[in-house]
C-alpha positions as CSV (number, residue, x, y, z in Angstrom):
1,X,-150.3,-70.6,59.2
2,X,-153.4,-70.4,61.4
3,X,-155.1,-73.3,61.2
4,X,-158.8,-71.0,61.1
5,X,-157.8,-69.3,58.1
6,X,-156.4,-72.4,56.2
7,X,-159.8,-74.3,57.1
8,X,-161.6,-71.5,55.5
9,X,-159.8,-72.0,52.0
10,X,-159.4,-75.4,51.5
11,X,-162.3,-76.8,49.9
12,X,-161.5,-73.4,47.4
13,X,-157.8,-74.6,46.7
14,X,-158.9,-78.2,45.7
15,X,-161.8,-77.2,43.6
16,X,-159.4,-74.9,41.9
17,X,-156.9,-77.3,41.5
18,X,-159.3,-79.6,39.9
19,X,-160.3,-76.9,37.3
20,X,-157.2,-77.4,35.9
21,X,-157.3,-80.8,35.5
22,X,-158.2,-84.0,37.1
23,X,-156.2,-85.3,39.9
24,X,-155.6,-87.9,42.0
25,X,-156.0,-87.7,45.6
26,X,-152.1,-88.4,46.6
27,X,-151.5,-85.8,43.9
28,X,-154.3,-83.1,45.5
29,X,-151.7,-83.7,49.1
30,X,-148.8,-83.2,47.2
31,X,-149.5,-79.9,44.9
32,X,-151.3,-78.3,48.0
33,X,-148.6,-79.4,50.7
34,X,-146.5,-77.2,48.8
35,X,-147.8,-73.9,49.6
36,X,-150.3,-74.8,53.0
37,X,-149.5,-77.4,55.3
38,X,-152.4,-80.0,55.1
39,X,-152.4,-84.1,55.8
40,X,-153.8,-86.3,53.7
41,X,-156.1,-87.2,56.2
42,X,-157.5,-83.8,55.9
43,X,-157.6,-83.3,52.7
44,X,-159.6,-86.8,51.7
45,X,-162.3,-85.8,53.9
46,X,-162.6,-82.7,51.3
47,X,-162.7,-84.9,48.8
48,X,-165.6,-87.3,50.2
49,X,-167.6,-83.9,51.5
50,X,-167.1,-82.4,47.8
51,X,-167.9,-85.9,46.3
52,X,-171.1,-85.7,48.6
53,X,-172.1,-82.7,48.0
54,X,-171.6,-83.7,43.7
55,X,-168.6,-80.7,43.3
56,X,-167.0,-83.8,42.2
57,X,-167.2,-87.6,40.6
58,X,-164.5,-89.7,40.9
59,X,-163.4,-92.8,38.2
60,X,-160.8,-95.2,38.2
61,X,-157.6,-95.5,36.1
62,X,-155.7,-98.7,36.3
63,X,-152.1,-98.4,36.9
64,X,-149.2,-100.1,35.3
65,X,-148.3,-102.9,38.0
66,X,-150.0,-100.4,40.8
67,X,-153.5,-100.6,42.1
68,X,-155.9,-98.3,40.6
69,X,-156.0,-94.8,41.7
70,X,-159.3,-92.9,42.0
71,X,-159.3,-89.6,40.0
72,X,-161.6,-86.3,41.2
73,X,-163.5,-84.4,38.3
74,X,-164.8,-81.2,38.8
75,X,-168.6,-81.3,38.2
76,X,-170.4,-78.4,36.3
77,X,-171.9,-77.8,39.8
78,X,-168.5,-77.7,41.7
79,X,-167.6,-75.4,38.6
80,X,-170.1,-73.1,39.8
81,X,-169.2,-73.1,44.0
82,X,-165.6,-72.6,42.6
83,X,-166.5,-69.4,40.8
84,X,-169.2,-68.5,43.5
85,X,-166.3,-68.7,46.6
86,X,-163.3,-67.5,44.2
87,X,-166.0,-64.3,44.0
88,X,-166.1,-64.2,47.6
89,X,-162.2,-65.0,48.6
90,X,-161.4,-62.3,46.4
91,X,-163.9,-60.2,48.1
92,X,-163.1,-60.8,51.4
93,X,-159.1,-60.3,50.9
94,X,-160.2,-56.7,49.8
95,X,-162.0,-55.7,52.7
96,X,-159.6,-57.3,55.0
97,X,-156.7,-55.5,53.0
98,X,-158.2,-52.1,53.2
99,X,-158.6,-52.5,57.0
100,X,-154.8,-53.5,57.7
């Protein structure tokens, strides 16, 4: 896949993803590797720029025997910048449908 149009949708697919439920980061790579190819390089940058921005708030869950693994919430304003560039996605897959 282009790597243009992936960039554009990323930050959409985790917010998304995290609407659902919380998630780990690892788990975030995983789920989304499936259908996109992304690092996880790539996508904990997201993560810190939607953690900066306060789309998201991370906590810690201890692990039985493993190191604590940082969770991603989905804020009530990352709530709203999901719906607000779902609207827009969906939008913009239109036009560009009706053109090819």
């Amino acid at each position: 896949m282009n790597t243009q149009l992936k960039k554009g949708v990323l930050d959409l697919c985790v917010l998304a993803q995290l609407k659902e439920r919380d998630r780990y980061g690892y788990e975030l790579t995983e789920l989304i590797s499936k259908k996109l190819d992304i690092t996880a390089g790539t996508l904990y940058l997201i993560l810190k720029r939607l953690k900066d921005d306060a789309y998201v708030e991370t906590y810690l869950v201890e692990g039985g025997g493993g190191p604590a693994r940082k969770y991603y919430h989905l804020t009530p304003k990352g709530l709203e910048c999901l719906q607000s560039k779902s609207h827009d996605w969906h939008d913009f897959v239109e036009r560009i449908n009706e053109l090819i």
